[in-house]
GUPADREN-589564 format. One record per residue (C-alpha): z, y, x; residue in three letters; residue number from 1. Coordinates in pm, whole numbers, plus 50000, padded with zeros to 5 digits. Layout:
GUPADREN-589564
<site <Z Y X> "ALA" NUM> ...
***
This chain:
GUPADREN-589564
<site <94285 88875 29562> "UNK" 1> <site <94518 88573 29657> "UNK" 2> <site <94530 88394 29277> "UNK" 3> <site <94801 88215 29344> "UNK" 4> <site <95030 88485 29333> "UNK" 5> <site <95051 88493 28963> "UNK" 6> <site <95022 88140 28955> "UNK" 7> <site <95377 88051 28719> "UNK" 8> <site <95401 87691 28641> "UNK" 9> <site <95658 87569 28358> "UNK" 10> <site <95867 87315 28475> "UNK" 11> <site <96001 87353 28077> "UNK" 12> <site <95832 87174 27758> "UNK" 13> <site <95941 87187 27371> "UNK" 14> <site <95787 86878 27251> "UNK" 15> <site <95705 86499 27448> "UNK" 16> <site <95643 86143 27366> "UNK" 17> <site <95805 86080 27752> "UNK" 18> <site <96094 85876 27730> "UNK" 19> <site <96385 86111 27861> "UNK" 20> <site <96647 86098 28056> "UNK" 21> <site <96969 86246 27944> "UNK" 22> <site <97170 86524 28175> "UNK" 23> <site <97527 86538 28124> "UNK" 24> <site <97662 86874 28249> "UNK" 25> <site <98075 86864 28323> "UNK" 26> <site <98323 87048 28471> "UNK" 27> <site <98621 86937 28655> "UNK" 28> <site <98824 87056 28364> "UNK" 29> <site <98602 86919 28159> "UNK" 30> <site <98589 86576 28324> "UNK" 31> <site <98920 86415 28260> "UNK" 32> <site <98885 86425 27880> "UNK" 33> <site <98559 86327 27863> "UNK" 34> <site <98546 86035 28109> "UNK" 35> <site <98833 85869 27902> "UNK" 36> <site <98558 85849 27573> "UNK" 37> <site <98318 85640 27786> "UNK" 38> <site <98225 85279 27775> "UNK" 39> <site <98398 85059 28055> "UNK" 40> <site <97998 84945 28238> "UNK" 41> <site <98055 85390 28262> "UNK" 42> <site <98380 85463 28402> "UNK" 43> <site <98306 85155 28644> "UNK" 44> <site <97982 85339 28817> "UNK" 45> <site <98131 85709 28786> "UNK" 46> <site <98460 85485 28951> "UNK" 47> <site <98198 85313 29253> "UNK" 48> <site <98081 85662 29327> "UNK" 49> <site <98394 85870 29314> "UNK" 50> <site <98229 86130 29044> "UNK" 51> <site <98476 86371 28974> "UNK" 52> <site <98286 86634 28856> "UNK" 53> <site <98336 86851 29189> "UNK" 54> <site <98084 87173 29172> "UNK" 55> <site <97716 87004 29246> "UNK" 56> <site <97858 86698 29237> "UNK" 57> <site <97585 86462 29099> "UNK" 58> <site <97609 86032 29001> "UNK" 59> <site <97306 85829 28835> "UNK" 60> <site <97399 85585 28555> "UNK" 61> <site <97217 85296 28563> "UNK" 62> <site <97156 85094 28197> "UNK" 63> <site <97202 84723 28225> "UNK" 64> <site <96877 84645 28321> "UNK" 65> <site <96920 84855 28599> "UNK" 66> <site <96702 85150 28515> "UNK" 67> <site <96823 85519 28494> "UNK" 68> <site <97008 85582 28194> "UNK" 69> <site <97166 85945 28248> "UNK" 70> <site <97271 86191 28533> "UNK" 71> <site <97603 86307 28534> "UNK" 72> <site <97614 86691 28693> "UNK" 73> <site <97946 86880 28779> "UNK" 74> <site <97874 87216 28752> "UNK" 75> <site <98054 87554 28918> "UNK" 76> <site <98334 87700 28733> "UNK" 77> <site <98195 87913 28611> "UNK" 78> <site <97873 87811 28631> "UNK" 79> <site <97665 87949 28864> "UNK" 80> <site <97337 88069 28845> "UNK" 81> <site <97151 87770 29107> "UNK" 82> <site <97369 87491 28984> "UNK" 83> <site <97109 87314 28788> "UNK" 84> <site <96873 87359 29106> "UNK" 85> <site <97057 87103 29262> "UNK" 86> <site <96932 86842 28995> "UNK" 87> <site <96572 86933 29036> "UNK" 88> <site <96661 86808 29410> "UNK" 89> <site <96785 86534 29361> "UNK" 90> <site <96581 86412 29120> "UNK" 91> <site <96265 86457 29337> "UNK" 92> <site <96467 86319 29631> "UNK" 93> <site <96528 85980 29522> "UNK" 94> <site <96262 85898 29244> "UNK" 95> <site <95923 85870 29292> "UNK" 96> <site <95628 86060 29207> "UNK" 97> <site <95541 85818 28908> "UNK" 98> <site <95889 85802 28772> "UNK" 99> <site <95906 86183 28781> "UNK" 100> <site <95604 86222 28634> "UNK" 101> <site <95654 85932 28348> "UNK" 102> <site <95965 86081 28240> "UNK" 103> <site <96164 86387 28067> "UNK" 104> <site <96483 86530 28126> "UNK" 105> <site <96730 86692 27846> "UNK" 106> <site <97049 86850 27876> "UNK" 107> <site <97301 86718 27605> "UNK" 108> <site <97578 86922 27706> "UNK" 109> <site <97559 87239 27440> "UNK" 110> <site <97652 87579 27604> "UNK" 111> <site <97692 87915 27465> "UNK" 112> <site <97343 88127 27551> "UNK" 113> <site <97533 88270 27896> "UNK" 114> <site <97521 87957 28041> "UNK" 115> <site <97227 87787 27862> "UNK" 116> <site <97003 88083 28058> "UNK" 117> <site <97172 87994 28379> "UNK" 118> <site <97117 87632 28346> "UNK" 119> <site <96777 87667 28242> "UNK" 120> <site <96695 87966 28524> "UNK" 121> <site <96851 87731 28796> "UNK" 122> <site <96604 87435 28701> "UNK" 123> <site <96319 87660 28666> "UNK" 124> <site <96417 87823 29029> "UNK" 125> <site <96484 87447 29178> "UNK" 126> <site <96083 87358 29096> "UNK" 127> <site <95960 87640 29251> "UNK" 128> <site <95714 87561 29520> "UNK" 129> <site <95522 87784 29754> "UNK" 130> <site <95270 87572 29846> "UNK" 131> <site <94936 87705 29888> "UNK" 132> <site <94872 87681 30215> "UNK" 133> <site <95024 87317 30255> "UNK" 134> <site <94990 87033 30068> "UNK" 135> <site <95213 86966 29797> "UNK" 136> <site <95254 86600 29650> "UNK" 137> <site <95596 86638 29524> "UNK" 138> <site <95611 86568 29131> "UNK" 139> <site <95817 86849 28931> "UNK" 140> <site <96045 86725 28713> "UNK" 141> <site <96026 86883 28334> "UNK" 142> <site <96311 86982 28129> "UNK" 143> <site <96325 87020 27747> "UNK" 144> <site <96430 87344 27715> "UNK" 145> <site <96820 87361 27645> "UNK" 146> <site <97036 87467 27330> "UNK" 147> <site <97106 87796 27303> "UNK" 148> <site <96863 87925 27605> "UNK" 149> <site <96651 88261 27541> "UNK" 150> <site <96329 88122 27615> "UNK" 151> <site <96172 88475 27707> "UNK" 152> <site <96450 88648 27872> "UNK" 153> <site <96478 88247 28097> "UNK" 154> <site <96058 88297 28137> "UNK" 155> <site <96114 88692 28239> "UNK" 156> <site <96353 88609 28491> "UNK" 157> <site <96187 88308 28665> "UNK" 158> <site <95815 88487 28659> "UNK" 159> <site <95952 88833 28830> "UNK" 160> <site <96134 88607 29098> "UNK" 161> <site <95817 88405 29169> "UNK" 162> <site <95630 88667 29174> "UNK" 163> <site <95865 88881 29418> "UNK" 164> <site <95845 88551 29629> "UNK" 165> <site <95517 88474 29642> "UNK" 166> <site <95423 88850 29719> "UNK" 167> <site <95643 88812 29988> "UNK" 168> <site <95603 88441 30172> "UNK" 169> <site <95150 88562 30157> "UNK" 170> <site <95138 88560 30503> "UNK" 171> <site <95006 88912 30645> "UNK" 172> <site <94672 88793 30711> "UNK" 173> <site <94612 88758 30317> "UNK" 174> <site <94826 89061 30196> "UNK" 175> <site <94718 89361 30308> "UNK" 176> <site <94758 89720 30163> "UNK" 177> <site <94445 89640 29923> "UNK" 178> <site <94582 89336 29837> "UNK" 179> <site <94946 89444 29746> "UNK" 180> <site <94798 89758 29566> "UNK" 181> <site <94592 89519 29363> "UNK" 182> <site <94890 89291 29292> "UNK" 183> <site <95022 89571 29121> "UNK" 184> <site <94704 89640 28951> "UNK" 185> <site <94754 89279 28767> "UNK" 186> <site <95125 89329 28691> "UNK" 187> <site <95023 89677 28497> "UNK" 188> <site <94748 89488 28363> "UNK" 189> <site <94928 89210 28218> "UNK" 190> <site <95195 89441 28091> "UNK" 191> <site <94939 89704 27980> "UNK" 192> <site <95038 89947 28169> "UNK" 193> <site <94852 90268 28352> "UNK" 194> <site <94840 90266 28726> "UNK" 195> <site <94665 90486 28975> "UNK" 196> <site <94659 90481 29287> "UNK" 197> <site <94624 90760 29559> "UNK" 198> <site <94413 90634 29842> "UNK" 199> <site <94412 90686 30266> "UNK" 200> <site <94280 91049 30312> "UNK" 201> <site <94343 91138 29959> "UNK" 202> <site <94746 91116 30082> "UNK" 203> <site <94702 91396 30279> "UNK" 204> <site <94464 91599 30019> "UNK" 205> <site <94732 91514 29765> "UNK" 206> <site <95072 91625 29980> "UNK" 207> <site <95166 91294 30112> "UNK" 208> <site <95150 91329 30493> "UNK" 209> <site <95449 91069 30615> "UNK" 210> <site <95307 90793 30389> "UNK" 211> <site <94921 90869 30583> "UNK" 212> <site <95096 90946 30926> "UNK" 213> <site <95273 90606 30928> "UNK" 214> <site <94984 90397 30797> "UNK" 215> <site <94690 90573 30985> "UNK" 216> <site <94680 90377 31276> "UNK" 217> <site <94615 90028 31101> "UNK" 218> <site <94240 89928 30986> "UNK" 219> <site <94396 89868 30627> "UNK" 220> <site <94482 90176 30486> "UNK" 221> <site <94776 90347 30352> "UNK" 222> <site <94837 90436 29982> "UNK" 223> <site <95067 90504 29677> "UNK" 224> <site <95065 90320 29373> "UNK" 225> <site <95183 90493 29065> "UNK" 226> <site <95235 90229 28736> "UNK" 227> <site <95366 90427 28441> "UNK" 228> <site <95452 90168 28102> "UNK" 229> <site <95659 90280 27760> "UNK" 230> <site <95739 90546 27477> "UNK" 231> <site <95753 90841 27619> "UNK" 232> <site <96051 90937 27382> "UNK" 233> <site <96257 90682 27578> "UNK" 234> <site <96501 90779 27907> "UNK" 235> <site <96292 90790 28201> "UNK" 236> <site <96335 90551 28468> "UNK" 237> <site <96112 90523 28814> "UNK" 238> <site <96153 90275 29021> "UNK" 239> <site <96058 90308 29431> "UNK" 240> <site <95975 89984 29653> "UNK" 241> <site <95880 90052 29995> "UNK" 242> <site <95560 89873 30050> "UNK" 243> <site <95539 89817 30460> "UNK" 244> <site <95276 89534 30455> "UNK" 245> <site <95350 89439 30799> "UNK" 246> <site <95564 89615 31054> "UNK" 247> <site <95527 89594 31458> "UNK" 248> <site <95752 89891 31506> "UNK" 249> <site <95539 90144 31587> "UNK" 250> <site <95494 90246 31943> "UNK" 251> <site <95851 90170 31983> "UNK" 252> <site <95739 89761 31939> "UNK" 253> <site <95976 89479 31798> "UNK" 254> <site <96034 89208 32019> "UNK" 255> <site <95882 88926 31856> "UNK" 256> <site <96170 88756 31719> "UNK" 257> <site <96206 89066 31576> "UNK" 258> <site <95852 89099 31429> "UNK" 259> <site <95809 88718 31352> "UNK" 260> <site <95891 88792 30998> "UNK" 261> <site <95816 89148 30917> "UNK" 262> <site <95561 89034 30656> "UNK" 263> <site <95859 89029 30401> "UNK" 264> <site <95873 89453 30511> "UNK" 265> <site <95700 89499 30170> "UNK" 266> <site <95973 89346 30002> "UNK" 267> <site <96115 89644 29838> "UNK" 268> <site <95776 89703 29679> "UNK" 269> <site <95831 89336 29607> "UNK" 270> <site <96137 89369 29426> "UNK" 271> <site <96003 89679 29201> "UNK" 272> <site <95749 89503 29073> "UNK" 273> <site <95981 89193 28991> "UNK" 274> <site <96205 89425 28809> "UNK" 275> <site <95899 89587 28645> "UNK" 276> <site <95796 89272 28530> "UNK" 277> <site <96113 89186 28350> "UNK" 278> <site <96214 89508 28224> "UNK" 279> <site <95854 89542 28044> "UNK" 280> <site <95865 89167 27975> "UNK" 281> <site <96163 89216 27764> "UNK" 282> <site <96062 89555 27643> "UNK" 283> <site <96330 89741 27729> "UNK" 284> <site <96336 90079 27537> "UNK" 285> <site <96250 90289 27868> "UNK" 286> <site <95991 90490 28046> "UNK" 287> <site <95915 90289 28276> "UNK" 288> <site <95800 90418 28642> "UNK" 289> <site <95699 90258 28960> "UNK" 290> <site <95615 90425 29321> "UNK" 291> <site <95516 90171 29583> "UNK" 292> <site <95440 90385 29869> "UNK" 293> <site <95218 90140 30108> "UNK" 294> <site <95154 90094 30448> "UNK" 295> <site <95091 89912 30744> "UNK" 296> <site <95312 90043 31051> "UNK" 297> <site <95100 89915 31325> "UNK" 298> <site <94956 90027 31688> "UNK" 299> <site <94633 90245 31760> "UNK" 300> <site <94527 90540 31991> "UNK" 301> <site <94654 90772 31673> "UNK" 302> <site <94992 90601 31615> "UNK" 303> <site <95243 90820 31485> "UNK" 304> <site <95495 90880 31825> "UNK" 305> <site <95842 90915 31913> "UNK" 306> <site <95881 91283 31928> "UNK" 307> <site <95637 91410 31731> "UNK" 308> <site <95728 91656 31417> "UNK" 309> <site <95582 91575 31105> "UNK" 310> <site <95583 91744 30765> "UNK" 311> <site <95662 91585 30437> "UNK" 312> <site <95570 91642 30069> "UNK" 313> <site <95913 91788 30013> "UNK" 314> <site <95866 92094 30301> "UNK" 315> <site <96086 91926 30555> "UNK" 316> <site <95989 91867 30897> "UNK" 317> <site <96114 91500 31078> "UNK" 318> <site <96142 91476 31444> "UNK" 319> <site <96039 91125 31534> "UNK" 320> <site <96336 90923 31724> "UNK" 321> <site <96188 90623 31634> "UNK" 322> <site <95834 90496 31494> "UNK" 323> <site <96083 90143 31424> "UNK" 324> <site <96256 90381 31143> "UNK" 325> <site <95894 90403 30941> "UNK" 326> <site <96028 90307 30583> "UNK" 327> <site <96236 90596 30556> "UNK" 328> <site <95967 90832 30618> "UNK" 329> <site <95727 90682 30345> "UNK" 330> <site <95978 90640 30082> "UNK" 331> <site <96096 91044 30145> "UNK" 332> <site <95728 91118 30006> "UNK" 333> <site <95723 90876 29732> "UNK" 334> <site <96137 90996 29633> "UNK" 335> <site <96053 91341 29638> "UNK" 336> <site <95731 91305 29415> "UNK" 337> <site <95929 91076 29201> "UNK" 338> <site <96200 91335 29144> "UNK" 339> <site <95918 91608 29044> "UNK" 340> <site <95926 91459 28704> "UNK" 341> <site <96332 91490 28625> "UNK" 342> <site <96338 91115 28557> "UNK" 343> <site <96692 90992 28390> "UNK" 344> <site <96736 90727 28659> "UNK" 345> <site <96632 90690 29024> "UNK" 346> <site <96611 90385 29197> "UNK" 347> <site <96461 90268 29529> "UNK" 348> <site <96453 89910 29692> "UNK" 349> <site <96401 89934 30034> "UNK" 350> <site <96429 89641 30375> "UNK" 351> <site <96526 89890 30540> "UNK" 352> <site <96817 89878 30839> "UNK" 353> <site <96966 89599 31044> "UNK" 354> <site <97299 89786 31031> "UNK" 355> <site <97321 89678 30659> "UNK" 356> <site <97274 89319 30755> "UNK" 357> <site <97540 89349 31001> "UNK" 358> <site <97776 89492 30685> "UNK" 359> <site <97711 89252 30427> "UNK" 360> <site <97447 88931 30556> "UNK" 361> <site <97115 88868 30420> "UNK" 362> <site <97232 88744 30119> "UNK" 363> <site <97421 89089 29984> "UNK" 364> <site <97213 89397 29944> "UNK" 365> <site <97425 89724 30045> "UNK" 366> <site <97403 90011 29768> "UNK" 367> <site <97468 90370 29768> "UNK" 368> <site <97433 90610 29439> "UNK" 369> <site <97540 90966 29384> "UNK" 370> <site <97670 90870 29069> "UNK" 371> <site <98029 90705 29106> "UNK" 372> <site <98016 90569 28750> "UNK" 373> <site <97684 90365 28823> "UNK" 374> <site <97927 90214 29152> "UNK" 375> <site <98097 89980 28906> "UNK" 376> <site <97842 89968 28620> "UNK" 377> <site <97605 89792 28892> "UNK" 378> <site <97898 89601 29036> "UNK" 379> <site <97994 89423 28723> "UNK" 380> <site <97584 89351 28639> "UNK" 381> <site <97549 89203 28934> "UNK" 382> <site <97913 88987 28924> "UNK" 383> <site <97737 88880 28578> "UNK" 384> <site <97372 88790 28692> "UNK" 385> <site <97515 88605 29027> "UNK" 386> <site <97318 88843 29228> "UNK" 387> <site <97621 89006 29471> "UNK" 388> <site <97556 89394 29585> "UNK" 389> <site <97829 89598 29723> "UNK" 390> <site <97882 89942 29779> "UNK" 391> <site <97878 90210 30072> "UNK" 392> <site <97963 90553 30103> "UNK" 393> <site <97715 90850 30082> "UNK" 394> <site <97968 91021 30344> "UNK" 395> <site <97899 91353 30369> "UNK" 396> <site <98085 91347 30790> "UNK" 397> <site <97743 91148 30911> "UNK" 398> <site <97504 91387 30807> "UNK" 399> <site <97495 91653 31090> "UNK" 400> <site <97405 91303 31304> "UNK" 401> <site <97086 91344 31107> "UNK" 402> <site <97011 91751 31206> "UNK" 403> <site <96714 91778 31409> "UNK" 404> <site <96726 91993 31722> "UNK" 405> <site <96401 92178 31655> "UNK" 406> <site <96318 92023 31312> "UNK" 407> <site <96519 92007 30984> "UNK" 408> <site <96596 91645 31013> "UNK" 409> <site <96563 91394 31270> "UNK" 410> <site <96455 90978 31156> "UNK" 411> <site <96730 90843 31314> "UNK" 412> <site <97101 90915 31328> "UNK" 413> <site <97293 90939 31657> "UNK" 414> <site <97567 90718 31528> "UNK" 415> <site <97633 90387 31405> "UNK" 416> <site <97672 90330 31085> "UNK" 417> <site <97276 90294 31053> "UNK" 418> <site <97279 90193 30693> "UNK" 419> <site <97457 90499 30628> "UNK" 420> <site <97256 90756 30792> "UNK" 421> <site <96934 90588 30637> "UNK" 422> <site <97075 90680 30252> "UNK" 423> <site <97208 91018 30405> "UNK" 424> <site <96828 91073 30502> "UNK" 425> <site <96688 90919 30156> "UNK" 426> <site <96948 91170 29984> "UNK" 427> <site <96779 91455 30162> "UNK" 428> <site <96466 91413 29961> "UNK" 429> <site <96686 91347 29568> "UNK" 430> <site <96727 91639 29393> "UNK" 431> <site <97104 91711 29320> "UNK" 432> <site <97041 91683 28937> "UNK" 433> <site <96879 91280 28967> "UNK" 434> <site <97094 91019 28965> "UNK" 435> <site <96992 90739 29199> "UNK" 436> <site <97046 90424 29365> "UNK" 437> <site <96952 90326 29709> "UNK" 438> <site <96919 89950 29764> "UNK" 439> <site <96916 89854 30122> "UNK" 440> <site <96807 89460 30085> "UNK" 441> <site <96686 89154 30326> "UNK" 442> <site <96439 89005 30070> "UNK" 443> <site <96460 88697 30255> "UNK" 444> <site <96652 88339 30270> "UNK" 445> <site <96658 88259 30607> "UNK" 446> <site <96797 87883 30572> "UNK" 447> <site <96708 87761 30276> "UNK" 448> <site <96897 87561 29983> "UNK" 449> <site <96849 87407 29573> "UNK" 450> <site <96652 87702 29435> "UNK" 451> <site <96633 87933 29703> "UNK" 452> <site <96410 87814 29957> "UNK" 453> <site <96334 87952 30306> "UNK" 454> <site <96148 88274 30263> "UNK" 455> <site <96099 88529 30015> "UNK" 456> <site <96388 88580 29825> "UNK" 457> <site <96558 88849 29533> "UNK" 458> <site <96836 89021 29678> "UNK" 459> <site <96941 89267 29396> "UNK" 460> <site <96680 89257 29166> "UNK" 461> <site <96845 89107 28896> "UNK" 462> <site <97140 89328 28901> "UNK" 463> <site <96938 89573 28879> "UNK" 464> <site <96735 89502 28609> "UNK" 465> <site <97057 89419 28424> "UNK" 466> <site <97189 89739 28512> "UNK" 467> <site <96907 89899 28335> "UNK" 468> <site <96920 89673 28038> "UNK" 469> <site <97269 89689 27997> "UNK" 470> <site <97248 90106 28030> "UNK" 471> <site <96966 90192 27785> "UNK" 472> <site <96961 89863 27538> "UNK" 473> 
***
């Protein structure tokens, strides 16, 4: 097992003898009031640099001697979630290594808890390093923990998303099947949960033939991990992640600037096991479930093909359009099992089409539910946590595009709206009585900025996990 996936460094301490640095934290409406109270040798540098507060806005005050004094920070109205990531930058841009690591930072600025957690989740984001496989000599600055922050729900939040981004920058060489099955053996560990996990030929002994079919032509072998965590007097909640380790396409092979990244493919399992972490974390009164169905969709003699007919746990049979559609087909096996137990709440993460990228960017995760309540309720959690998802419809006109000609469904739609026709197929395998959410995500930052570096990156999951605590809390 990779140990550095669970590898969490604080960049936060309580108590120091380091002399610190102060942070001031201001708003432009903020600013005007405030810069009046200040010493002239003040207003003279904040003058020289034309501070103004502007959103990330950031001026060093020098003492007379010359030597840092404070950092002056204008912050997003309202604040946003990454502000304070922006600091960490700075500061490790243009001080060195021994200055960094001489020294303490504290925010003086008091905030009501809202804001302290963003402040403090943004700094704890901005010294995240994946680093592992290249050497790191960058110094991290450490903050005193602000007023008014809740240390554990801060902690919760910055763990899951290192975790979801470590799981997914591993390159594919070092996270296999095994490897992410074990990774999930250490998150029920730590959490004390149960897990088990159905193994390669036990898929098909057990009535899970698409998750075997996809992953059978790949040397590291397919399986389902089942984590179950919580009073079982509490509302049921599962939670599915598709877990496609790496993904060439199939038979029907990516070009390779389209398989250059397909590592992140397991990101939905990714994101489940972030939001897993958090919700049991913070013990939120539920009972707690989480399906990673896990494969590797790769190329072999006995690849799945495009049209072959294959059965699935639920009784359907899925003509094969395209081997290149392969997370539907292992998540309608892991939805259907995970609707065999009437949970309260339904709830799949999946990387799953490029027509949802084309909809809403990498950044935005497109959502469907059959529940039009949940449509808003997950709207305003994720206005709230700074973690954007917007809606589509389940419309009911694109499903004949899904009929199959001599099966009961086909694994690709003959018409455009991709993302749509992938949750019309998901839906197939729901039972009408579950309510659910489909999350159709990128789990990845493809440029890179203060706290959300290049790579592996949450796209949803803390909505989500709001959602939930927001729901049964």
């Amino acid at each position: 097992m990779t140990n550095f996936i669970f590898k969490f460094p604080s960049p936060f301490t309580k108590n120091t003898k380091k002399p610190k640095i102060s942070i001031i934290l201001l708003d432009k409406s903020d600013f005007p009031n405030w810069v009046k109270k200040q010493d002239e040798r003040l207003q003279i540098q904040i003058a020289q640099n034309s501070f103004k507060a502007e959103p990330l806005q950031t001026v060093a005050i020098l003492d007379k001697y010359s030597k840092l004094e404070k950092i002056i920070f204008g912050l997003s109205q309202p604040a946003y979630y990454l502000d304070t990531a922006s600091i960490v930058q700075h500061i490790e841009s243009n001080y060195s290594k021994e200055f960094i690591e001489e020294h303490v930072f504290e925010i003086v600025s008091t905030h009501e808890e809202g804001v302290s957690n963003k402040i403090s989740i943004g700094w704890g984001l901005g010294a995240y390093r994946f680093d592992p496989y290249k050497k790191n000599d960058t110094a991290t600055p450490i903050l005193l923990w602000p007023a008014n922050a809740d240390e554990k729900e801060v902690t919760a939040t910055i763990e899951a998303i290192s975790l979801l981004r470590n799981l997914v920058n591993t390159p594919p060489n070092d996270l296999g099947t095994d490897e992410l099955a074990n990774a999930a053996k250490e998150v029920a560990k730590h959490h004390k949960a149960k897990i088990k996990i159905i193994h390669d030929d036990d898929l098909i002994k057990k009535n899970f033939p698409m998750i075997y079919n996809v992953g059978k032509a790949s040397p590291r072998r397919p399986q389902l991990v089942d984590i179950k965590w919580g009073d079982s007097s509490h509302p049921k909640v599962t939670i599915v992640g598709k877990g496609i380790i790496y993904d060439t396409g199939g038979l029907n092979l990516k070009p390779g600037q389209y398989m250059r990244d397909m590592k992140k493919d397991m990101g939905g399992a990714a994101h489940a096991l972030g939001v897993a972490w958090m919700l049991m974390a913070l013990n939120v009164p539920i009972q707690l479930r989480v399906l990673l169905p896990i494969a590797e969709n790769s190329v072999a003699g006995n690849s799945y093909r495009p049209g072959d007919i294959l059965p699935t746990r639920k009784g359907l049979t899925v003509e094969i359009e395209d081997t290149d559609a392969e997370g539907r087909l292992v998540l309608s096996d892991a939805l259907t099992y995970a609707c065999e137990e009437n949970p309260d709440l339904l709830i799949d993460f999946a990387t799953l089409t490029g027509a949802a990228r084309v909809g809403v960017g990498y950044d935005i995760p497109a959502f469907f539910s059959n529940n039009d309540n949940y449509i808003d309720e997950l709207r305003h959690s994720s206005v709230e946590k700074d973690d954007f998802v917007w809606p589509f419809p389940l419309w009911d006109g694109y499903n004949s595009n899904l009929d199959g000609d001599i099966s009961d469904i086909r694994n690709e739609g003959t018409g455009r709206a991709g993302h749509i026709e992938a949750a019309l197929f998901l839906q197939r395998f729901i039972t009408p009585k579950t309510d659910w959410i489909h999350l159709d995500c990128f789990a990845w930052e493809k440029n890179g900025k203060a706290g959300r570096p290049k790579g592996g990156a949450d796209t949803g999951m803390r909505a989500i996990a709001q959602f939930i605590k927001d729901k049964y809390s």
